[in-house]
C-alpha positions in Angstrom: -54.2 -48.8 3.7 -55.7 -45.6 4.3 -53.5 -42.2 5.2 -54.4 -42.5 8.2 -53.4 -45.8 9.7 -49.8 -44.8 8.4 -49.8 -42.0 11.0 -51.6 -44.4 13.8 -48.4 -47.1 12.4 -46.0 -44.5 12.0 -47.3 -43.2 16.0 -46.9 -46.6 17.4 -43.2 -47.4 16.1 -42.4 -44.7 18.0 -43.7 -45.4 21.2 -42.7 -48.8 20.8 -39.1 -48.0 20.1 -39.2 -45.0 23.1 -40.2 -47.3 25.5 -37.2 -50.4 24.1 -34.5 -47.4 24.3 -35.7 -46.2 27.8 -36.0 -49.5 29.8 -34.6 -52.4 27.8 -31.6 -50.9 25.7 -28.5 -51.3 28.0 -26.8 -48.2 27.5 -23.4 -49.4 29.8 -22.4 -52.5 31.7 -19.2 -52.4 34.0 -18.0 -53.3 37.0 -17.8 -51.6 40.7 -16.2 -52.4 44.0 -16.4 -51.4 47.3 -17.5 -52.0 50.4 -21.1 -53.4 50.8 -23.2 -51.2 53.0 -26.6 -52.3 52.4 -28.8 -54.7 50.7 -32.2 -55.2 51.5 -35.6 -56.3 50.2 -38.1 -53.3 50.0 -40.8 -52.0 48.3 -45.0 -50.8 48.6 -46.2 -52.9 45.8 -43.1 -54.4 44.0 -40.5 -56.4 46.7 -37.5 -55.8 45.1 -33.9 -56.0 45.9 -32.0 -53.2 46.8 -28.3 -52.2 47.2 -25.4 -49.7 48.1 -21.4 -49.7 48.3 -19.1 -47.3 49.1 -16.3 -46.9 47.1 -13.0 -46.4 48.0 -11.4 -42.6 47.7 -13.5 -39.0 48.7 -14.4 -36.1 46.8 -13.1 -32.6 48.0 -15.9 -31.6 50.0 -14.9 -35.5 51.8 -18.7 -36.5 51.0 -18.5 -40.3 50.1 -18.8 -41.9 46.6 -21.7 -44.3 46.9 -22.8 -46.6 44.1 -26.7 -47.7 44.3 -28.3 -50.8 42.6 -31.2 -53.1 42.4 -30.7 -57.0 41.7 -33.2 -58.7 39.9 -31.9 -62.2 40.1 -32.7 -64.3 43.2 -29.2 -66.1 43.4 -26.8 -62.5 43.7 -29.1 -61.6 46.0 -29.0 -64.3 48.3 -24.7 -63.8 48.2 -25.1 -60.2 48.8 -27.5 -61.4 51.3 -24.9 -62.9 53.2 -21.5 -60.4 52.9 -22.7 -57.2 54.4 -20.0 -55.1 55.2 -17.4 -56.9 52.9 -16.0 -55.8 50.1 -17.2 -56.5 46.8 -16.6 -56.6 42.9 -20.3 -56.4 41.3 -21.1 -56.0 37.1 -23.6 -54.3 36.6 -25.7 -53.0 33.5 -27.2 -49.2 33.3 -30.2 -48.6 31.7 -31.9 -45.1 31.1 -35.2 -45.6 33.0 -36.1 -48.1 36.3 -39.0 -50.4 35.9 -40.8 -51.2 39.2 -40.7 -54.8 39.2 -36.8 -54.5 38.0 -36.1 -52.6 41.0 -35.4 -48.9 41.8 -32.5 -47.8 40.7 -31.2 -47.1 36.8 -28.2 -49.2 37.8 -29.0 -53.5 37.8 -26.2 -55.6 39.4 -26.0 -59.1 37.3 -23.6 -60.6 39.0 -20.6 -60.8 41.5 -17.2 -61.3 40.6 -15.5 -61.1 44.1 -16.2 -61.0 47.6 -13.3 -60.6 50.6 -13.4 -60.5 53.5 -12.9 -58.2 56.8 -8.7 -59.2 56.5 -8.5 -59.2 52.7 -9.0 -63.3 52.4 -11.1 -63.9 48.8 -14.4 -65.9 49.8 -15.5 -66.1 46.3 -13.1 -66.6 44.1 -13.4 -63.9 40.5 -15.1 -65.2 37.4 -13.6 -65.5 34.1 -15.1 -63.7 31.2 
């Protein structure tokens, strides 16, 4: 091989493994609760699912601590879907760039441990790990 197809290698390695870090490595995963506030469907070109709770406590200047997502599977959509406005227990996993067709946000929301109800009543039960 020839000097210069090293460098052309060499150049795409490097791309390659920019791109893997910045929207495929999963730099956190975790779990939030709060209280679901939205959830919708949106999008110009890619429809994709999109979220936001509201988590419990305030910040001194009393602005509200939200948590926004996207959902990429059909299935913890749907349940979000269905339990606006109740409080919810979501993992998620936090990448360092969005993708279009993954949804908006950096933040992806895998699944959902718990849901309760308006008077504290569990409607799904949490998951073991």
């Amino acid at each position: 091989m020839k000097p210069k197809h090293y460098i052309i290698l060499s150049l795409l390695l490097i791309v390659v493994g920019f791109f893997y870090f910045r929207y495929f490595w999963v730099f956190a995963d975790g779990t939030k609760a709060g209280i679901l506030n939205t959830f919708q469907k949106k999008g110009y070109l890619f429809k994709t699912y999109e979220g936001k709770i509201i988590q419990s406590g305030f910040k001194v200047n009393v602005q509200s601590n939200e948590f926004e997502f996207s959902v990429v599977s059909e299935s913890v959509a749907k349940t979000l879907m269905e339990n606006a406005g109740k409080d919810v227990e979501l993992h998620y996993k936090s990448y360092f760039g969005a993708l279009p067709w993954r949804g908006m946000q950096k933040f992806v929301v895998d699944s959902v441990y718990e849901v309760r109800g308006s008077n504290g009543e569990t409607i799904i039960s949490p998951k073991n790990k």
